[in-house]
Structures are given as structure tokens and as C-alpha cells.
C-alpha positions in Angstrom: -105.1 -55.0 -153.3 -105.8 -56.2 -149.9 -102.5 -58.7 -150.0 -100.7 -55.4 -150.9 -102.3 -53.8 -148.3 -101.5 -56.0 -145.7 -97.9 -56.2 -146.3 -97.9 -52.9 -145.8 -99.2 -53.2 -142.7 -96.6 -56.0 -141.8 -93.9 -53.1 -143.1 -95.3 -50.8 -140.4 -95.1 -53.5 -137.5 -92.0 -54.9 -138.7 -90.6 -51.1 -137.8 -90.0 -50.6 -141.7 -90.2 -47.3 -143.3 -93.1 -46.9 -145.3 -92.6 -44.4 -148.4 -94.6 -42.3 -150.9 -93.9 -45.1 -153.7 -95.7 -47.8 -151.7 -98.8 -45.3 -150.3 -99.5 -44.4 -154.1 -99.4 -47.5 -155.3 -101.7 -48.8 -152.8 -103.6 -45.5 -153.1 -104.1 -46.3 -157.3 -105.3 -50.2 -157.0 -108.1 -48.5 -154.4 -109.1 -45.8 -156.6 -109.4 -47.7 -159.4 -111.5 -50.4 -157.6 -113.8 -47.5 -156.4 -113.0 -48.6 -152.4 -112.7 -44.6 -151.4 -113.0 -45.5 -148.2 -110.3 -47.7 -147.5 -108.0 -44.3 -149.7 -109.3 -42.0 -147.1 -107.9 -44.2 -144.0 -104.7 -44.4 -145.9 -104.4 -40.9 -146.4 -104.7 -40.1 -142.6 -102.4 -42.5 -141.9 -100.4 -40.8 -144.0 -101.1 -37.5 -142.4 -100.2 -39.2 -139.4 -97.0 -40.6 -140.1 -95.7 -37.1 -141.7 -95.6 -38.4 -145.3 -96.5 -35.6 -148.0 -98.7 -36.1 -151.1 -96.9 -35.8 -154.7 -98.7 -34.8 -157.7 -99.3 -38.2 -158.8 -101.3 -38.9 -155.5 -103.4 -36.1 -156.0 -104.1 -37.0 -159.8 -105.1 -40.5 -158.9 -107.6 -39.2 -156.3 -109.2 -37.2 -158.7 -109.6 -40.2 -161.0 -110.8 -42.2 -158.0 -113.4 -39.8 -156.7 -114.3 -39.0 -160.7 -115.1 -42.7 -161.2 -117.4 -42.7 -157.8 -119.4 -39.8 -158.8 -118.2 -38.2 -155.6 -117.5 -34.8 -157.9 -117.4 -32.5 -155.1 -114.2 -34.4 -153.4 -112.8 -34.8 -156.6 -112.6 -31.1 -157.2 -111.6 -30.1 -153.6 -108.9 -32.3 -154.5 -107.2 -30.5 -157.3 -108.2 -27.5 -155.2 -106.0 -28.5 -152.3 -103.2 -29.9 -155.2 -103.0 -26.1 -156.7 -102.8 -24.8 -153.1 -100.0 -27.3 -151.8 -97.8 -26.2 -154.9 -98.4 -28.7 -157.7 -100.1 -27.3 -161.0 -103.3 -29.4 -162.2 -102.3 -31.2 -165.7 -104.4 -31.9 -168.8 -104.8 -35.2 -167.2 -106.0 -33.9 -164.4 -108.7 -31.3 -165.6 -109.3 -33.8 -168.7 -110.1 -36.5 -165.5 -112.8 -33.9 -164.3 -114.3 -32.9 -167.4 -115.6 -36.5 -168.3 -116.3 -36.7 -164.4 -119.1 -33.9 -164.8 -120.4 -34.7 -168.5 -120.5 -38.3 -167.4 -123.1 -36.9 -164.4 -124.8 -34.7 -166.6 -123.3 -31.5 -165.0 -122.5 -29.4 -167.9 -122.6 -26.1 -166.9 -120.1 -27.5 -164.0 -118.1 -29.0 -166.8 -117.9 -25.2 -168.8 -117.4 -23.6 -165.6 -114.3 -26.2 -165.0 -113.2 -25.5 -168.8 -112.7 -21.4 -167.9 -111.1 -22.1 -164.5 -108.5 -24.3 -166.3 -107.7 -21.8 -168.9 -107.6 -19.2 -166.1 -105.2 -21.6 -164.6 -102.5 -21.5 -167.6 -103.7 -25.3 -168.9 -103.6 -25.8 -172.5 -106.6 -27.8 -173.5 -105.9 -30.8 -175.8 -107.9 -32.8 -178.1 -109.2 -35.1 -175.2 -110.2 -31.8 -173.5 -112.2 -30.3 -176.4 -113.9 -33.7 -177.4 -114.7 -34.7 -173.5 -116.7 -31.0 -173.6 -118.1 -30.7 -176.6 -119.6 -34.5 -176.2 -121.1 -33.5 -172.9 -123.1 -30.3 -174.8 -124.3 -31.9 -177.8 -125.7 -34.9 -175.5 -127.2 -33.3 -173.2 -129.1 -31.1 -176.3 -127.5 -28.0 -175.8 -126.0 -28.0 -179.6 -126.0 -24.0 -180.0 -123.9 -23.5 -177.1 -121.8 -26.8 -178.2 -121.2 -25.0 -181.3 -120.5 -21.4 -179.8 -117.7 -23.6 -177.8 -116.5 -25.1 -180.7 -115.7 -21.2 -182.5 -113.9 -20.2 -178.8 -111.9 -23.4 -179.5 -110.6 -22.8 -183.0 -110.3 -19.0 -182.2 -107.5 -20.1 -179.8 -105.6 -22.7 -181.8 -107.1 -25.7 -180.5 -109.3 -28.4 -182.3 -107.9 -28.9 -185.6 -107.1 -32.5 -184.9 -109.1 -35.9 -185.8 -110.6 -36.9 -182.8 -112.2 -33.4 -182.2 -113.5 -32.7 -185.4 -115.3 -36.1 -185.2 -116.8 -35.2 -182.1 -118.5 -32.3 -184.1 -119.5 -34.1 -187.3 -121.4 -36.4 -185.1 -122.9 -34.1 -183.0 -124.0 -31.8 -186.4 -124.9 -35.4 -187.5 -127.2 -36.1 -185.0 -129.2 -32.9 -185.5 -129.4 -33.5 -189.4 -127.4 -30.6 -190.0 -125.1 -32.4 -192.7 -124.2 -29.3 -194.6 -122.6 -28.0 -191.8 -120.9 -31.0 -191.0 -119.4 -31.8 -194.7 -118.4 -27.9 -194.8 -116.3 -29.3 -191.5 -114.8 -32.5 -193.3 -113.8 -30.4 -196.0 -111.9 -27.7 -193.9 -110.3 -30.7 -192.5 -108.0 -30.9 -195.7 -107.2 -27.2 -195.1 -106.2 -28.0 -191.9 -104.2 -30.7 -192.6 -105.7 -32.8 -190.3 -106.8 -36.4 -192.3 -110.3 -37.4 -191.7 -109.8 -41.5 -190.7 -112.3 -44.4 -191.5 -114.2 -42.6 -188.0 -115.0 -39.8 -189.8 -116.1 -41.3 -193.0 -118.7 -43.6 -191.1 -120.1 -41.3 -189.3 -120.8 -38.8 -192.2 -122.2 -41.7 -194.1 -124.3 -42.5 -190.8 -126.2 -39.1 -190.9 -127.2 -39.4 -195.0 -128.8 -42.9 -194.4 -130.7 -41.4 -191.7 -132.3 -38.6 -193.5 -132.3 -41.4 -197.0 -129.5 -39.6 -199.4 -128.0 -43.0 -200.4 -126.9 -41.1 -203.2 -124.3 -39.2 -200.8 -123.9 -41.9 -198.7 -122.6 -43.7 -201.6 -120.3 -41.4 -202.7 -118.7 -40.7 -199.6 -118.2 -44.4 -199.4 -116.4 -44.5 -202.4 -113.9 -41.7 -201.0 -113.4 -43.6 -198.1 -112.3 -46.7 -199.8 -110.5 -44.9 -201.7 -108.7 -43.5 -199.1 -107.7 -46.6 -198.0 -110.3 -47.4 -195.2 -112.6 -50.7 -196.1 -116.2 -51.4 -195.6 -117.2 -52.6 -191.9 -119.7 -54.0 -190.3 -121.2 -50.1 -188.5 -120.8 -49.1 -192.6 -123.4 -51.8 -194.0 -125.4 -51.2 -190.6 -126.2 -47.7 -192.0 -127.0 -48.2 -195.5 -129.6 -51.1 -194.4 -130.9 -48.2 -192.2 -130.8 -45.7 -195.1 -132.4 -48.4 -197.4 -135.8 -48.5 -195.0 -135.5 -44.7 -194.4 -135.8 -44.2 -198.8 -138.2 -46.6 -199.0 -136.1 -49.3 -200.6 -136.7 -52.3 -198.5 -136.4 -55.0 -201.8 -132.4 -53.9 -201.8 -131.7 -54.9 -197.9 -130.7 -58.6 -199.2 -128.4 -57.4 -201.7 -126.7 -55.5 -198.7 -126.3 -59.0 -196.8 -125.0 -60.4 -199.5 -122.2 -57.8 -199.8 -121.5 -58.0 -196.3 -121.2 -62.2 -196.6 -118.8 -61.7 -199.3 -116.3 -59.1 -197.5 -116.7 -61.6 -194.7 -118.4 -59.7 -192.5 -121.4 -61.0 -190.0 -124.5 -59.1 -189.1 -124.0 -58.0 -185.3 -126.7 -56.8 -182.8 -127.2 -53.7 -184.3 -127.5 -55.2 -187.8 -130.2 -57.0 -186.5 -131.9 -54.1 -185.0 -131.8 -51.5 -187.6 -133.7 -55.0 -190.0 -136.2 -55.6 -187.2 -136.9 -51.9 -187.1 -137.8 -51.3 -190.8 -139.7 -54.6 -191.0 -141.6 -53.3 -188.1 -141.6 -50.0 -189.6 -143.0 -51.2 -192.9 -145.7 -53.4 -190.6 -143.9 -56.7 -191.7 -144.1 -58.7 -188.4 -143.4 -62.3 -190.1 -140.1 -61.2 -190.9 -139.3 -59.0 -188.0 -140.0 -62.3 -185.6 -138.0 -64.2 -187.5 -134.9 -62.2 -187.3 -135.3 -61.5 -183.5 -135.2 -66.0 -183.2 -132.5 -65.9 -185.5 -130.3 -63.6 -184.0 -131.4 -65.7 -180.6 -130.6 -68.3 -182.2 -126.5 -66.8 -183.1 -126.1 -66.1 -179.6 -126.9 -62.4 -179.8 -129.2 -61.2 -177.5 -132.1 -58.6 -178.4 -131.2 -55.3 -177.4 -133.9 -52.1 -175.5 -134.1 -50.3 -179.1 -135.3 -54.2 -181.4 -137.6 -54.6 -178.7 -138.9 -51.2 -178.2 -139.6 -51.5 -182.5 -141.2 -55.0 -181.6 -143.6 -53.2 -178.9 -144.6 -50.3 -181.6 -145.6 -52.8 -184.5 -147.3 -55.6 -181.8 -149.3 -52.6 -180.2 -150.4 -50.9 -183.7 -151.3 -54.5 -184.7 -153.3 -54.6 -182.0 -151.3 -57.8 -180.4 -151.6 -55.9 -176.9 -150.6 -59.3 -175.5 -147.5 -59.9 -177.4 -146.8 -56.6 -176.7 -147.0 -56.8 -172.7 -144.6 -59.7 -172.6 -141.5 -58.1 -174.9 -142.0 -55.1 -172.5 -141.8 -57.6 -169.6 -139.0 -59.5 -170.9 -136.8 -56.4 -171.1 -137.4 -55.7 -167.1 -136.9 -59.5 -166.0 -133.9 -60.6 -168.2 -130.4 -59.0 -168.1 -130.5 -58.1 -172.5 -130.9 -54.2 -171.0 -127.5 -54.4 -170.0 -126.0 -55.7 -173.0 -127.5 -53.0 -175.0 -125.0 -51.3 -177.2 -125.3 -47.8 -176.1 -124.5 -47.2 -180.0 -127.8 -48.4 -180.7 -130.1 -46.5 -178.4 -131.0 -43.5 -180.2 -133.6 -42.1 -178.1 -135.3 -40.1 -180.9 -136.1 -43.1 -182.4 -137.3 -45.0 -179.5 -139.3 -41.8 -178.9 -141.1 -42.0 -182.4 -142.1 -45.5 -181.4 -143.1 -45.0 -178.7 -145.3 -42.4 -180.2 -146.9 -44.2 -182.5 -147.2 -47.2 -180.2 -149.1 -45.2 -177.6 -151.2 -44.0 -179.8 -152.1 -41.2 -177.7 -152.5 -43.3 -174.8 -150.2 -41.1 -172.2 -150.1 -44.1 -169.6 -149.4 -46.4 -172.0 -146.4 -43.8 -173.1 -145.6 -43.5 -169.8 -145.0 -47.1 -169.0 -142.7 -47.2 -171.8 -140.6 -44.0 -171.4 -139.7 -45.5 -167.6 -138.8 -49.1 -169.3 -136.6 -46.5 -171.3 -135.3 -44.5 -168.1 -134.6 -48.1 -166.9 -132.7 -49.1 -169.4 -130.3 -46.3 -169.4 -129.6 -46.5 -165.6 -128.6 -50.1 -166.4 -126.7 -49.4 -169.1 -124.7 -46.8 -166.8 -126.0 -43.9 -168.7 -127.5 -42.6 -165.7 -126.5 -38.8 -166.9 -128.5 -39.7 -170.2 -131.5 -40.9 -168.3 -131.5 -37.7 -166.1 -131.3 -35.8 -169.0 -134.3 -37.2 -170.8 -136.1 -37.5 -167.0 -136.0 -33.4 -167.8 -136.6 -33.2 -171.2 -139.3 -35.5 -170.5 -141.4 -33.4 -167.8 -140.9 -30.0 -170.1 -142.7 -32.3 -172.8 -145.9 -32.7 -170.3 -144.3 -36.3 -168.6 -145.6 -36.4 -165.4 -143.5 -38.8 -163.4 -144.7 -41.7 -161.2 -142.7 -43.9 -158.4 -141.6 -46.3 -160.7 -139.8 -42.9 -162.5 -138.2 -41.9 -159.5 -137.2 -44.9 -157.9 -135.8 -46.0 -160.9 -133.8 -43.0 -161.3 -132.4 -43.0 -157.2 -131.8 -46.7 -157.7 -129.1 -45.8 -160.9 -127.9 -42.6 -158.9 -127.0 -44.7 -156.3 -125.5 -47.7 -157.6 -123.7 -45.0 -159.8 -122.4 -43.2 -156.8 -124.3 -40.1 -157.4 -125.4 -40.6 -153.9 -126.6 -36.7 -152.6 -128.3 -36.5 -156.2 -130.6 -39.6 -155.3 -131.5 -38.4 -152.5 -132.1 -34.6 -154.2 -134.2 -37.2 -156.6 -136.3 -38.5 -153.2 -136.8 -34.8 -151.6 -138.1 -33.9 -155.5 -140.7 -37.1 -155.0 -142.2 -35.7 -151.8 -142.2 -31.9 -153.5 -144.5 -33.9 -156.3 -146.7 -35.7 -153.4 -145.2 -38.6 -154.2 -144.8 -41.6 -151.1 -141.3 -43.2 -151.4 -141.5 -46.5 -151.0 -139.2 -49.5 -149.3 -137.8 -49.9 -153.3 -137.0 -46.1 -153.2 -135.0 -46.2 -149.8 -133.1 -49.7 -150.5 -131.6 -48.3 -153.0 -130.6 -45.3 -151.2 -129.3 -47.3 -148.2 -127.1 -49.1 -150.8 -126.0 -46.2 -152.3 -124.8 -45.2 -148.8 -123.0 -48.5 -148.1 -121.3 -48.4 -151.4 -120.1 -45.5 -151.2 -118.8 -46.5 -147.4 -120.8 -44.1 -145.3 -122.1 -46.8 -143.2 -123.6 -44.8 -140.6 -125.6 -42.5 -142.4 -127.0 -45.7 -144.1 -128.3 -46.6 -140.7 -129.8 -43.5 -139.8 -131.5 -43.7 -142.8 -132.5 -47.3 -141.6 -133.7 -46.5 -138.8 -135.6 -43.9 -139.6 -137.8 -45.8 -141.8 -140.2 -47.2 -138.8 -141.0 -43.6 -138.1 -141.8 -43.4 -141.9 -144.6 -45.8 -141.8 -142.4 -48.1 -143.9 -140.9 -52.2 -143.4 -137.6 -53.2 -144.3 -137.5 -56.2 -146.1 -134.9 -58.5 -146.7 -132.8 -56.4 -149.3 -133.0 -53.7 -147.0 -131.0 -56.0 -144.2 -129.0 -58.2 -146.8 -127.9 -54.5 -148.1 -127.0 -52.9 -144.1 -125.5 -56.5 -143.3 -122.9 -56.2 -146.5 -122.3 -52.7 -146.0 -121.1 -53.9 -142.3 -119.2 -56.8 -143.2 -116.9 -54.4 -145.5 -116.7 -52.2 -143.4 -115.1 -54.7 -140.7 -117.8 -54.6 -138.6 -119.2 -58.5 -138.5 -120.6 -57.8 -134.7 -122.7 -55.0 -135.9 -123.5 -57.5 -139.3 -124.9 -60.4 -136.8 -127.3 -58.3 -134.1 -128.5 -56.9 -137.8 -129.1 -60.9 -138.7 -131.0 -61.2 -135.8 -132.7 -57.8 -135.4 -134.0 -59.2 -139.0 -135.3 -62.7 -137.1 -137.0 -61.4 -134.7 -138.9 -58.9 -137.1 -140.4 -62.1 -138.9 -138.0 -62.0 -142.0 -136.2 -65.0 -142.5 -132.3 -64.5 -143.6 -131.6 -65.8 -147.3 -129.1 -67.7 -148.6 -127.6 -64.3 -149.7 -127.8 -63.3 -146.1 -125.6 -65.9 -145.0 -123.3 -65.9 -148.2 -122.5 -62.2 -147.1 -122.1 -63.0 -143.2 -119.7 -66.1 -144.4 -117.8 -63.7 -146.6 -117.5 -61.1 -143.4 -116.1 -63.8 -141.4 -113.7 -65.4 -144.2 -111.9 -61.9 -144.6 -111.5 -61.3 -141.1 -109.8 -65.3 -140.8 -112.5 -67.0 -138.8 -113.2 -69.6 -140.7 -114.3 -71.7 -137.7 -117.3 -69.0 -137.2 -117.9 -69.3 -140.9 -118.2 -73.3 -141.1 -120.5 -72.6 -137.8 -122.5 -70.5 -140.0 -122.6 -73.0 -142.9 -123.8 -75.5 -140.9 -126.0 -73.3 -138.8 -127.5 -72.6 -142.6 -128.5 -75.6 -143.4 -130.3 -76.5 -140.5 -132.1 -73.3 -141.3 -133.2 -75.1 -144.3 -131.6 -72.5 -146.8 -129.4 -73.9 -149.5 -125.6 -72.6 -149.7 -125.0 -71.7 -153.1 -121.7 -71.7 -155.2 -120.9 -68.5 -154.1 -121.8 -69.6 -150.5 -118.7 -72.6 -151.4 -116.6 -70.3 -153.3 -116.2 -67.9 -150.7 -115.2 -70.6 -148.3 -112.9 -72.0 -150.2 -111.2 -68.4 -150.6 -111.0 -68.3 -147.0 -109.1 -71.9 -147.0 -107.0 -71.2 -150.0 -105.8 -68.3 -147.7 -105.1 -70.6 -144.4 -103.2 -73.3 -146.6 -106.0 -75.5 -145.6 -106.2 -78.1 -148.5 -108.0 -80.7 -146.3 -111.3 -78.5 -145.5 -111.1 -77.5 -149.1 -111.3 -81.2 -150.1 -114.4 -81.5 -147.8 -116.1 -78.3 -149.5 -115.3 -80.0 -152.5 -117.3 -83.3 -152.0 -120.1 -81.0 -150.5 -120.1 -79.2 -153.9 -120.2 -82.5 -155.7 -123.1 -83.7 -153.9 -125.3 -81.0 -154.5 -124.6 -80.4 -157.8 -122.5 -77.1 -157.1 -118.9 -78.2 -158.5 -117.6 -76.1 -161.6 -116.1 -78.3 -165.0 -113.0 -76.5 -164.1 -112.5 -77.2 -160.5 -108.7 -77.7 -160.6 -108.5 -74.3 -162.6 -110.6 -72.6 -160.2 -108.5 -73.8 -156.9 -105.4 -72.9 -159.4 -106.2 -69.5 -159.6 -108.4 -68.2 -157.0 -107.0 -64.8 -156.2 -108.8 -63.6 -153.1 -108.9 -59.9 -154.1 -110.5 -60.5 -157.6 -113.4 -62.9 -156.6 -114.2 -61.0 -153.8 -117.2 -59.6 -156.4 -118.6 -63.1 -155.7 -120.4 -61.5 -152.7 -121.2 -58.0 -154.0 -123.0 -60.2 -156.7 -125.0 -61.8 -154.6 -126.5 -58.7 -153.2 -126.6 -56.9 -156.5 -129.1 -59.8 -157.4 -131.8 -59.3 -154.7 -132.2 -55.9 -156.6 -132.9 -57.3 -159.9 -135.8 -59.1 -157.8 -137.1 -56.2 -156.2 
């Protein structure tokens, strides 16, 4: 995007007109990159130069602000869209809806839903689905299915993809009648249920233990064309330990082996649950090395069932280090959201406690964690309220996990409604709680309010550390601003903290974009004498710079740097090949997304 943008630039020197086409596509690659900043200078440049937004600028904005968070631009935008002339879409509202479910803000979402019917947009399938999703997740299933009537009353939902949105939510609540009354009315309808539709009914009777149902309905399916998969065998070996009938689960592997079909990550989780259910720890450890063993890596749910059976086993110990292992390795990430049914996790965590509230406590924030990681930070606010109506009485380590996946989400003004809600409690913020803020800021490109915040930290009794100047010194260098970056590198020296390789890696990064590569070898060199080890992002970034320049000669010298300390790739040639400036840009936002996962 930054090569487009610059030719753009060289259209505007060059005298050449530049027109609507070339803004929104410019405009899109930003959005879609989440760089709102760098949008909002090319829209006043636009202002500027007399060139008029279309209706396809104003829908990719809205996506672009809906994929920040940034919920209040995105619906001033349609706002100023319907007042310049040019009717929101589907798209556009549709854009919106899953913007405010995604956050968690519901009622914003219904509120959105009226104004768009008010507005003379039909709803379509997306529409219903997108709504009707947010409500049952976030618990409200009465008023989910209230909306759901209003929906058929006006001609709407009778497709596929809506109906399924309702079996699952009816599903999830046990409240199968209802749902297979719904799969039946979907042969009045005419609308075919599809191999979707089938699982998930077959989901929700292995979960309350009818394998009798379960069965039949897989019979149907088949019948209907759709075959056996994987998420289809998952449930019945879930259904099996929910019915007691553990001594059939091999018979079920089997079956899957012979329709070719290999047990996945959740496979593996719902076996590790019922043998820890059923207090069978030999066999549950097994399966968690095995599955290590395929490459798959243990998910938040297998190891929250681990922590229930080692603590009612009294292996306290054991116990202890699964917990730890989810907070230091990066398997919270990789969790299938699929798999993290928080009433379950919630019934282990139960019995795991055993009435122990801090021990509960501990646990429900390793959950709260896990859901900001996994990006479900409108999930983990959710349950952060559920949670406190329950009697969950919230510590730092709650709220600072919670501002930390607000801000890295973009829900900036939320995390810090998160921090004034600490002080309400008593509760002291620490430097954790305000690095993540100040990132939040610099993300989202409001640099100066992310030194404000910065500065006013002395006054707060509170240090920075060196995430908290690695952060301000990144925000800096993205925003342009590599003088401001450097008197923050040595602001940082003179307060005793000592810059880290990441420090530099950024600062080299700054420079490389802006062309000095001179300045950035200075600072390589400059590094080393510091005693701090350039890493291969530290090379990588260089050699983006040179790739730029033409330079193949300093490349060649990086190169036998690499070599020599062990840095270089298998696929150098491949690497030099293809290195595309724009994409491996992330190289530096990596480095600083690291320091977190230390903090």
C-alpha cells in the first residue's frame, strides 16, 4: 500500500490529475490494513483538492472503522453518507451490525437494526443471522427469540443460514424441542436444511446424552446426501461420556479411521475431558502427549479439564504448571473458538475450586485471558459482567487483562472506561494497566494523547519501563516522527533503562522507511557496541531498506553478518526474491507485540 501510495504522490507532483478511482483504491488497501490514520490524511487531501466522496468510499470507511473498533466514526460515517445523498446498503448496515455484536454492544446493534428499517433497508439473511448471533451470545436468548418472531412476521428469515443461527442458539440453551419444531418448519418453508444444520442438531442431543436422537438424525442426514465429518464424530464421543458410555468411544475412532477421517484438536479435547470427567488421568495424559506428539497443540478448554481432575486429585502441583503453561506459551491463541464452551469451562472450574473463590478466581481471569487473545474480547466482557452479578469480585490482573484486549482490539475509550471502573473499585492501575493503554493509543494513531498519557504517569506515582518506551518510540516512528522517536531513546537512557534489541529493531525500521539507511547502519553498529544482539528482524528490516535502494552490495554484507551469527533463513534466495516492503513491515509490529507477551 505504501508503493501505491507513493505514486500517488509522484501523480500529484508530476502535475497529474488525481481521481476518485485512485483515492478509493488507496482508501480500501488502508482500511483493510486497519492504518485509519493514514485514510483520514487522504480524505483531507481530498477535501482539499475538491474531489467528492462516492458511495463506495463511504462503505469502505465504515468497514475500516468497523474493523478498528472505532464504532462511533463508523456510524458518523453512514450518517454523513445518508446526508450527502447516497442511501446506506445491506452491506453497509450488515458492515455495522457485526461491528457492534463483535464489541458486545447489542442494544447499539437493535437500535441500528430499527434505524435501518426506518431507513427503507430490507434486511437479508446476513442481517438477521449477524443480530440474532450477537443476542443469543451475549445471553439475551428471550429477546433473541422475540426478534426472531418480528423477523418472520415481516417476510424475512426463512432461508438456511438464518434458521441455523437459531437452532444453534436454541441448541445451546438445551431447548431441542424448539429447535427440531424449527428444522421441521424448514420443509414447509422450502428452505433445505444443509449438512450445517444436521450437525448442529446432532451437537445439542450428545450434549444432553440422547444418542438415540442423535443417531437418527444422523441417519437422515446421510440420507440426505451429507456424509459423516470430523465436528459429527466429535459430538457423539462427547455424547458417549455425557450417557455414561465411555467403553464405546474406541468403536467411534475406529469409524472415523475407516471413513478416513483424523481426530483434530477438538477430538482430542472432548476425549481428555471425559477421561478427566470419569477421574481417568492415565489416559487423559496420554492423549494430551499424543496429540503433542501429531503436531496439534492443547487448546484453553483440554487444559482447563486437565486443571479440574489434577486439582480434585489433589496434584495441586501438576495443576499449577498446566495453568502456567497456558499464560507463557502461545496454545491460547490457537484455541478453536469452537471449542471454548464457557459453561463447561465454568463447571470445571467449579468443581476444581472446590469452593475455594481465589482459586476460582485465578482461573476465571486465565479464562478472561484467553478470550482477549483469541480476539473474543466482546465474549470476555460479556462474561467479565456475568461474572461480577455471580459474586466475582475482580482484581488487577481482571482488569488489566481486559484494557490490554480492548486496546489491542481498538476498543480504545472502552479501556480506558475499563481503568476509570478500576479506580471506582479502589483498585491502583498499574505500569501493565497503562502500557497497554498507551499502545492502544499508538495503534489506533492518536499519538499525542498517548504521550499525555505518558507523561502523566510520573505524577501518578508510577515508572515507565521499557515496553512503555519501546511502545511510544514505535508509535513515533509510524507516525513519521523519528526525531521525536530518538530524544524518547534517550529520555529512556538517561532514566536508567537500557534500550533493547527491540528498541533499536523499531528505531532501524523508523529510519529504513523514511530512506536513511546510512542513519540505520549507524544505529546497527551503534547497537552492537551497546552489547545488544540484532536479531533477524533487526537484518530483515535492513535488508527491506536495501532491496528498496537497489543496493545488492550492502545486502550481501548483511548477508554474511546473518551467516555469522547464525541469523540466515534456509530460504535466503526466496526471501531476497520476494521481500515486498509493505507485507513484512509486521516484522516490526511483531517485535513490539512480543515485549507484551513478557510483561
Amino acid at each position: 500500500m505504501d508503493n501505491a501510495n507513493r505514486i500517488r504522490v509522484e501523480m500529484v507532483d508530476a502535475g497529474l490529475q488525481v481521481n476518485l478511482f485512485v483515492y478509493n483504491t488507496i482508501i480500501n488497501g488502508y482500511c483493510k490494513l486497519g492504518r485509519m490514520v493514514e485514510v483520514e490524511k487522504l480524505l483531507q487531501e481530498m477535501e482539499d483538492r475538491g474531489v467528492s466522496l462516492d458511495k463506495y468510499s463511504y462503505n469502505t470507511l465504515v468497514d475500516g472503522y468497523c474493523r478498528k473498533g472505532s464504532m462511533r466514526k463508523a456510524f458518523e460515517t453512514c450518517d454523513t453518507m445518508v446526508k450527502n445523498g447516497f442511501a446506506g446498503t445491506t452491506l453497509t448496515y450488515n458492515t455495522l451490525l457485526n461491528g457492534f455484536c463483535s464489541c458486545g454492544a447489542i442494544n447499539d446493534a437493535l437500535k441500528l437494526w430499527f434505524l435501518m428499517l426506518k431507513r427503507g433497508v430490507v434486511p437479508n439473511e446476513i442481517s438477521c443471522s449477524t443480530l440474532l448471533d450477537g443476542f443469543f451470545r451475549a445471553g439475551k436468548t428471550e429477546k433473541a427469540l422475540n426478534l426472531w418472531k418480528e423477523i418472520l412476521a415481516r417476510g424475512l428469515g426463512r432461508n438456511v443460514i438464518t434458521v441455523n443461527t437459531v437452532i444453534n442458539g436454541l441448541c445451546k440453551i438445551k431447548r431441542l424441542a424448539e429447535a427440531e419444531e424449527l428444522f421441521g418448519r424448514m420443509k414447509e418453508w422450502r428452505c433445505p436444511a444443509d449438512s450445517l444444520t444436521y450437525r448442529t442438531l446432532i451437537n445439542g442431543y450428545c450434549k444432553v446424552g440422547d444418542l438415540g436422537r442423535a443417531t437418527q438424525i444422523r441417519i437422515d442426514m446421510e440420507r440426505s446426501g451429507f456424509a459423516p465429518s470430523v465436528e459429527m464424530f466429535n459430538s457423539f464421543i462427547t455424547g458417549l461420556f455425557v450417557a455414561n458410555q465411555s467403553d464405546k468411544v474406541n468403536a467411534v475412532l475406529v469409524e472415523m479411521g475407516a471413513k478416513g477421517l483424523s481426530p483434530n484438536t477438538v477430538t482430542y479435547g472432548a476425549l481428555i475431558a471425559g477421561w478427566c470427567k470419569e477421574g481417568n488421568l492415565q489416559d487423559a495424559c496420554s492423549l494430551y502427549f499424543e496429540m503433542a506428539e501429531k503436531g496439534l497443540t492443547p487448546n484453553l478448554f483440554i487444559c482447563s479439564a486437565l486443571v479440574s481432575c489434577f486439582y480434585r486429585e489433589g496434584k495441586v502441583d501438576e495443576a499449577n504448571l498446566v495453568m502456567q503453561k497456558l499464560v507463557y506459551t502461545d496454545m491460547i491463541p490457537n484455541c478453536s473458538a469452537s471449542t471454548l464452551d464457557i459453561g463447561k469451562i465454568a463447571h470445571a472450574i467449579e468443581s476444581a475450586a472446590g469452593g475455594n473463590h481465589q482459586s476460582a478466581k485465578i482461573m476465571w481471569n486465565i479464562v478472561i485471558f484467553g478470550l482477549c487473545k483469541l480476539g473474543r474480547v466482546g465474549d470476555a466482557r460479556n462474561l467479565f459482567e456475568d461474572l461480577k452479578v455471580k459474586g466475582f469480585v475482580p482484581d488487577n490482573y481482571t482488569y488489566s487483562t481486559l484494557i490490554h484486549g480492548c486496546s489491542a482490539s481498538g476498543f480504545v475509550d472502552i479501556a480506558f472506561g475499563l481503568r476509570d471502573a478500576m479506580l471506582d473499585v479502589g483498585l491502583t492501575p498499574n505500569i501493565v494497566t497503562y502500557n497497554s493503554l498507551i499502545y492502544g493509543l499508538c495503534k489506533a494513531g492518536n499519538i499525542s494523547r498517548a504521550v499525555n498519557l505518558f507523561n502523566k504517569l510520573q505524577s501518578k506515582g508510577i515508572s515507565a519501563n521499557a515496553i512503555t518506551y519501546n511502545t511510544l518510540i514505535d508509535g513515533h516512528c509510524k507516525d513519521g516522527n523519528t526525531t521525536e522517536a530518538f530524544k524518547l531513546k534517550q529520555k529512556m537512557i538517561e532514566e536508567g533503562i537500557q534500550p533493547t534489541v527491540f528498541t533499536y529493531s523499531i528505531l532501524i525500521h523508523g529510519l529504513c522507511t523514511q530512506g536513511y539507511m546510512e542513519e540505520a547502519i549507524k544505529l546497527l553498529d551503534q547497537m552492537i557496541e551497546n552489547n545488544v544482539d540484532p536479531n533477524y528482524v533487526t537484518y530483515w528490516t535492513l535488508i527491506q531498506g536495501y532491496v528498496r535502494c537497489g543496493n545488492m552490495k550492502e545486502i550481501s554484507k548483511l548477508y554474511n553478518e546473518m551467516h555469522i551469527r547464525g541469523l540466515l533463513p534456509a530460504n535466503w534466495t526466496g526471501h531476497v526474491k520476494q521481500a515486498d516492503p509493505v507485507v513484512n513491515n509486521q516484522n516490526v509490529d511483531i517485535c513490539c507485540s512480543k515485549t507484551y507477551r513478557q510483561c
